[in-house]
ROSE-4610 file (N, C-alpha, C; in Angstrom, 1 decimal, always signed):
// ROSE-4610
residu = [X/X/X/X/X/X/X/X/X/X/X/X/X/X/X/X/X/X/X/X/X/X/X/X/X/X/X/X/X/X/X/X/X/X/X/X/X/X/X/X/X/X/X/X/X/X/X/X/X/X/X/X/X/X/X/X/X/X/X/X/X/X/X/X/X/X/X/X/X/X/X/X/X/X/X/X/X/X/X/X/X/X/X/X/X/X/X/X/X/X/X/X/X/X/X/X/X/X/X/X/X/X/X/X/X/X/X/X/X/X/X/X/X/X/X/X/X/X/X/X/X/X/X/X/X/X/X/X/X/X/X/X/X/X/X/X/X/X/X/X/X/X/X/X/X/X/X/X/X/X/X/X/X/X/X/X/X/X/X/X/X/X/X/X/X/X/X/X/X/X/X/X/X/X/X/X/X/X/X/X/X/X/X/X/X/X/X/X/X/X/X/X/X/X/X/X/X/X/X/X/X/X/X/X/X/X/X/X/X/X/X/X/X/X/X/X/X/X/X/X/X/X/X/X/X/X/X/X/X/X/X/X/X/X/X/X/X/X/X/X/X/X/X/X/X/X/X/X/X/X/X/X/X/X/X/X/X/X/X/X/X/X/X/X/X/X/X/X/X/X/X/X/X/X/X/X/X/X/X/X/X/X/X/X/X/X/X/X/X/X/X/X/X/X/X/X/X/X/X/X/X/X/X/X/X/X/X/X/X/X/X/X/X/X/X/X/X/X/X/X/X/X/X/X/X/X/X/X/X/X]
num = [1/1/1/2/2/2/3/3/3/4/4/4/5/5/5/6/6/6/7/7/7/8/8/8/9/9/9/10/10/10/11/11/11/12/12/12/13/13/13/14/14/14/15/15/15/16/16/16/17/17/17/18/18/18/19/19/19/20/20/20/21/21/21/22/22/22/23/23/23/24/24/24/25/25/25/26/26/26/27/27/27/28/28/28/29/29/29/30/30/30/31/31/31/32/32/32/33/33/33/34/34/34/35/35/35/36/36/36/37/37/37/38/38/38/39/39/39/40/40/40/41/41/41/42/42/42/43/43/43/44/44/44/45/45/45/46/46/46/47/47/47/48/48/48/49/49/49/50/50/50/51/51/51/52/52/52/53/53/53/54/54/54/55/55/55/56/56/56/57/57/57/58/58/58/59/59/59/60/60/60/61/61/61/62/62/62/63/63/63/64/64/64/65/65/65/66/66/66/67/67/67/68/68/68/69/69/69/70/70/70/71/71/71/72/72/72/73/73/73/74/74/74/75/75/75/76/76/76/77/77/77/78/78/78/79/79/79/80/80/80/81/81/81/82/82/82/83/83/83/84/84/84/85/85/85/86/86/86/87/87/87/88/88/88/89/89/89/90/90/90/91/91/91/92/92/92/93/93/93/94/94/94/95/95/95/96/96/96/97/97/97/98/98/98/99/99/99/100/100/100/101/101/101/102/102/102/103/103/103/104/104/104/105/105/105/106/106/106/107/107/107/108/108/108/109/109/109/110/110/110]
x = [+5.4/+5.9/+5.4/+6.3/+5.7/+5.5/+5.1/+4.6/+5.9/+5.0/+6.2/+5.2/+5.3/+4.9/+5.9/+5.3/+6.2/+5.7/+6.2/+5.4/+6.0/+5.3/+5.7/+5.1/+7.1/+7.4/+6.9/+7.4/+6.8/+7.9/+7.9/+8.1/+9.0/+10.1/+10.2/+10.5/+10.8/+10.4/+12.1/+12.6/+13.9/+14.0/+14.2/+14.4/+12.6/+12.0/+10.9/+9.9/+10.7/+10.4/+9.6/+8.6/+8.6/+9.2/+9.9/+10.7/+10.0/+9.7/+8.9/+10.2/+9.9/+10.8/+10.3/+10.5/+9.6/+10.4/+10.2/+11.1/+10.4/+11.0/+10.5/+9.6/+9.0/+8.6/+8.6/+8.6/+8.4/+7.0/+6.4/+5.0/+4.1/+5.3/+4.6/+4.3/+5.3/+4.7/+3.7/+3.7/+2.2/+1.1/+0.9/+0.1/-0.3/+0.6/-0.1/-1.0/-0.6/-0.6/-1.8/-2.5/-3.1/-4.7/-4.2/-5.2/-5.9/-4.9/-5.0/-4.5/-4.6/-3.1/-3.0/-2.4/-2.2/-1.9/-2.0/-2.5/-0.3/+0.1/+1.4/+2.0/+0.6/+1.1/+0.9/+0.7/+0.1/+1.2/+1.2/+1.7/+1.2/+2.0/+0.8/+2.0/+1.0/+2.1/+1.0/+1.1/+1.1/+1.5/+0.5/+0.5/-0.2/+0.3/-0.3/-1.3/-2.7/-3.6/-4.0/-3.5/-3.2/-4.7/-5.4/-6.9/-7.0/-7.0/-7.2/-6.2/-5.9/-4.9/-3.5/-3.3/-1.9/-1.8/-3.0/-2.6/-2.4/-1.5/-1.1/-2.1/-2.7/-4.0/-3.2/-4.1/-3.6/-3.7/-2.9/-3.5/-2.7/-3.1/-2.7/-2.5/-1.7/-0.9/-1.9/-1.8/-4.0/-2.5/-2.9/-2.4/-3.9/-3.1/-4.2/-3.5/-4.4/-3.8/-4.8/-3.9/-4.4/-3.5/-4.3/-3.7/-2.0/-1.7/-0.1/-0.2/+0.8/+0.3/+1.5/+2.5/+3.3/+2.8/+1.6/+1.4/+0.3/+0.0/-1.1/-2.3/-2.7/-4.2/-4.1/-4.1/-3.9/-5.6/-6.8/-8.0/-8.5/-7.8/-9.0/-8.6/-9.3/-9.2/-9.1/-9.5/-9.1/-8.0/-7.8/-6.2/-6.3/-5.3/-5.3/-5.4/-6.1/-5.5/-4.4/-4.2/-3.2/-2.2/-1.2/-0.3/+0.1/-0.8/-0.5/+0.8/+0.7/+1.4/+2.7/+3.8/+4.7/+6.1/+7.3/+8.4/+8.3/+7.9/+7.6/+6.5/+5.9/+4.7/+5.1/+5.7/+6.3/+5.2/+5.0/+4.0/+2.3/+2.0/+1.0/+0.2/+0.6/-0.6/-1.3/-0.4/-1.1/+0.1/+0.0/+0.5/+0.5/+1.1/+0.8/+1.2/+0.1/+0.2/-0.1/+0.7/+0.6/+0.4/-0.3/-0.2/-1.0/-0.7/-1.4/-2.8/-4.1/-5.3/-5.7/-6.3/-7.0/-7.7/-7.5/-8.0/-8.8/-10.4/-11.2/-12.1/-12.4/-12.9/-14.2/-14.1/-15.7/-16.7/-17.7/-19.0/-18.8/-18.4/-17.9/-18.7/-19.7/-20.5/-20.0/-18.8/-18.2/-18.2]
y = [-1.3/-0.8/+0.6/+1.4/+2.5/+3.4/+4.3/+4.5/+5.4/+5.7/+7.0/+7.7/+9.1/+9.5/+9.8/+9.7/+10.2/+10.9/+11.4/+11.9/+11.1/+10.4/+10.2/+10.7/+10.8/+12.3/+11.4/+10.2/+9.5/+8.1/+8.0/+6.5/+5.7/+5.1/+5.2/+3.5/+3.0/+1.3/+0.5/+0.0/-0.3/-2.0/-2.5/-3.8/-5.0/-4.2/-4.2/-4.2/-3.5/-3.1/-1.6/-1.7/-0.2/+0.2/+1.3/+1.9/+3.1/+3.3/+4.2/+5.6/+7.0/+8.0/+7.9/+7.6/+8.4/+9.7/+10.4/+11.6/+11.1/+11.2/+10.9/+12.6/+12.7/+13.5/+13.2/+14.6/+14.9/+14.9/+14.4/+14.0/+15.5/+16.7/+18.0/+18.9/+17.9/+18.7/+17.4/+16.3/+15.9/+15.8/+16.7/+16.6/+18.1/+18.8/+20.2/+20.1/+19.0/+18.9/+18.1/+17.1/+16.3/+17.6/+18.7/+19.3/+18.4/+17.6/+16.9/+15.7/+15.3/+14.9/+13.7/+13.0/+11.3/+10.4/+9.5/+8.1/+7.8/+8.0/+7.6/+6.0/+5.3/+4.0/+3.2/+4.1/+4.2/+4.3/+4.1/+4.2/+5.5/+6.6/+7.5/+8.0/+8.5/+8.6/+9.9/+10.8/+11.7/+11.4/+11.0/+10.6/+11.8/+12.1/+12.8/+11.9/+12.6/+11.7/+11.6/+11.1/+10.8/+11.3/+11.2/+11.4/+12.8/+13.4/+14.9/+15.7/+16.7/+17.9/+17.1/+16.6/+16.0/+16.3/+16.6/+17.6/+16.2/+16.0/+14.6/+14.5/+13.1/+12.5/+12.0/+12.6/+11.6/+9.8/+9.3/+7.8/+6.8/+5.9/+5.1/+3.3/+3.0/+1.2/+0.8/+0.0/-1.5/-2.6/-3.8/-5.2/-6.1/-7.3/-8.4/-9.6/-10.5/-12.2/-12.2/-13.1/-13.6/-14.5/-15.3/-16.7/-16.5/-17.2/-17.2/-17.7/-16.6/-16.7/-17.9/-17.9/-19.1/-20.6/-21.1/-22.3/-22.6/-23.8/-24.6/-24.4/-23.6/-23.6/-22.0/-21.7/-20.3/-20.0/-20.8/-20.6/-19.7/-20.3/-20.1/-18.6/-17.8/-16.4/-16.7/-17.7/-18.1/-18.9/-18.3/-19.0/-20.5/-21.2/-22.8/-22.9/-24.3/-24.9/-25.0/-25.0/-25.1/-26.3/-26.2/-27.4/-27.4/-26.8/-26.5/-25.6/-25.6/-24.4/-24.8/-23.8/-23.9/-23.3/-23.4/-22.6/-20.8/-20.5/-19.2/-18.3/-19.1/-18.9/-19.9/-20.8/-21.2/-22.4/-23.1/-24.3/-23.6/-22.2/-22.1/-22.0/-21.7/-21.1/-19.8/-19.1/-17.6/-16.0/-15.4/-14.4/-12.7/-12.1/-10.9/-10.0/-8.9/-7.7/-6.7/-5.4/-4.2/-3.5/-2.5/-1.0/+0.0/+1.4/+2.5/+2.8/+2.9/+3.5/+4.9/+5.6/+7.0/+7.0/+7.7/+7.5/+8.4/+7.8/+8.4/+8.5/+9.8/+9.8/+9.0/+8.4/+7.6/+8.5/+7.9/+9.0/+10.0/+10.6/+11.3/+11.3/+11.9/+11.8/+11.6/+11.8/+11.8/+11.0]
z = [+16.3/+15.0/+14.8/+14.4/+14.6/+13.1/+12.4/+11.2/+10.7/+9.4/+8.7/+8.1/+7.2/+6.4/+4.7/+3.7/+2.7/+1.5/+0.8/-0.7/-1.9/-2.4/-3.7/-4.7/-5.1/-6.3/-8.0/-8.1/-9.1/-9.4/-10.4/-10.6/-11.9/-12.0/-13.3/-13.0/-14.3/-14.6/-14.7/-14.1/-13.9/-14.2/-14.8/-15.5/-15.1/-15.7/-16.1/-14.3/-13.3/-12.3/-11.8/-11.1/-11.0/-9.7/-9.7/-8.7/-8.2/-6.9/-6.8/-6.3/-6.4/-5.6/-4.6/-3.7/-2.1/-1.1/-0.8/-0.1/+1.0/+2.4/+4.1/+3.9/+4.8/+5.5/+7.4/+7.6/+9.3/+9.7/+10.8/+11.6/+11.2/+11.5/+11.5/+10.1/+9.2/+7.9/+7.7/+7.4/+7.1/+7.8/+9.1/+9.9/+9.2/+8.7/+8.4/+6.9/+6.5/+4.9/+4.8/+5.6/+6.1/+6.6/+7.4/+7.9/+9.3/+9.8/+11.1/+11.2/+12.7/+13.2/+12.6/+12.5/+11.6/+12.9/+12.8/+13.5/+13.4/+14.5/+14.5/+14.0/+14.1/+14.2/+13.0/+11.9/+10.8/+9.4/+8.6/+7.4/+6.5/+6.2/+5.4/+4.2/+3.1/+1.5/+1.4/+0.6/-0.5/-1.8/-2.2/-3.8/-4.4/-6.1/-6.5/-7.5/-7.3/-7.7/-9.4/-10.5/-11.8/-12.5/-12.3/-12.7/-13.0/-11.5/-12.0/-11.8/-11.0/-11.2/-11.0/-10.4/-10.3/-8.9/-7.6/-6.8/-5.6/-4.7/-3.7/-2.9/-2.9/-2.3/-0.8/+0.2/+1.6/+1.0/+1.2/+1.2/+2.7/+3.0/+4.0/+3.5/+4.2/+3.9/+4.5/+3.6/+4.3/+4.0/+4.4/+4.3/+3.9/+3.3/+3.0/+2.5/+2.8/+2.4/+1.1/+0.0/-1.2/-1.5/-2.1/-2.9/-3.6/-3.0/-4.0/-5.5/-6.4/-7.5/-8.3/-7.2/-7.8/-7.5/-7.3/-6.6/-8.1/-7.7/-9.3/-9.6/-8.6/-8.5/-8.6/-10.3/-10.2/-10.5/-10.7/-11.3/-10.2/-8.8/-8.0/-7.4/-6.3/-6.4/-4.6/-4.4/-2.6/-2.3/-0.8/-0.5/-0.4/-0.9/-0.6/+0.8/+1.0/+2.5/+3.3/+4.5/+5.4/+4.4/+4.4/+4.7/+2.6/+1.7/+0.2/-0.2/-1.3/-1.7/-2.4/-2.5/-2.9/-2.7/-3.0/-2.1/-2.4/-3.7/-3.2/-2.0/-1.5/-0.6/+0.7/+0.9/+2.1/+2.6/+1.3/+1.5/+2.2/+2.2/+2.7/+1.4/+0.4/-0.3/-0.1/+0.5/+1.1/+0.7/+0.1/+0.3/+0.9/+1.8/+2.0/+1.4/+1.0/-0.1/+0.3/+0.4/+0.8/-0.3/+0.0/-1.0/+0.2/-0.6/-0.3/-1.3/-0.3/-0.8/-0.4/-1.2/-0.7/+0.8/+1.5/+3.1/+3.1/+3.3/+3.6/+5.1/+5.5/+6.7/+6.9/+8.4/+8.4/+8.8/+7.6/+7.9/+7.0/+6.0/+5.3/+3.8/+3.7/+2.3/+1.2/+1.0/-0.4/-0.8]
């Protein structure tokens, strides 16, 4: 599978959804924008970071498993057992969830 890069421009709320804008970018403008080369195999966004100047944060797609929030055992914060669950989660009890986090270099004091 191979990656993309994009900027997102912002976001508006569509039947009580959020809809993100995203514009594609090319390998060579966010490798420029980036200040080095980006991992092809990789997922990468330019977000503008809401806190301070508005100015677009590199960030990269992480994945992760969490508990399905349609199944009965909403107390617990870990995935149910094999063979649990419900038809929104496909009897596992498990869901996968993507987003973009700020990507920081390893080793990097900040």
């Amino acid at each position: 599978m191979s990656g993309s890069a994009i900027e997102r421009l912002g976001h508006e709320v569509v039947d009580g959804r959020i809809v993100h804008n995203d514009c594609a970018m090319s390998w060579e403008e966010a490798d420029k924008r980036a200040e080095f080369r980006l991992d092809r195999r990789k997922s990468w966004a330019f977000i503008p970071d809401r806190y301070a100047l508005g100015i677009p944060e590199l960030c990269e797609a992480i994945s992760f498993t969490r508990a399905c929030s349609g199944c009965d055992d909403t107390e617990s914060m870990y995935c149910a057992p094999t063979g649990s669950g419900c038809r929104e989660c496909g009897y596992t009890g498990k869901r996968r969830e993507h987003c973009f986090v700020p990507y920081e270099i390893a080793g990097d004091p900040a």
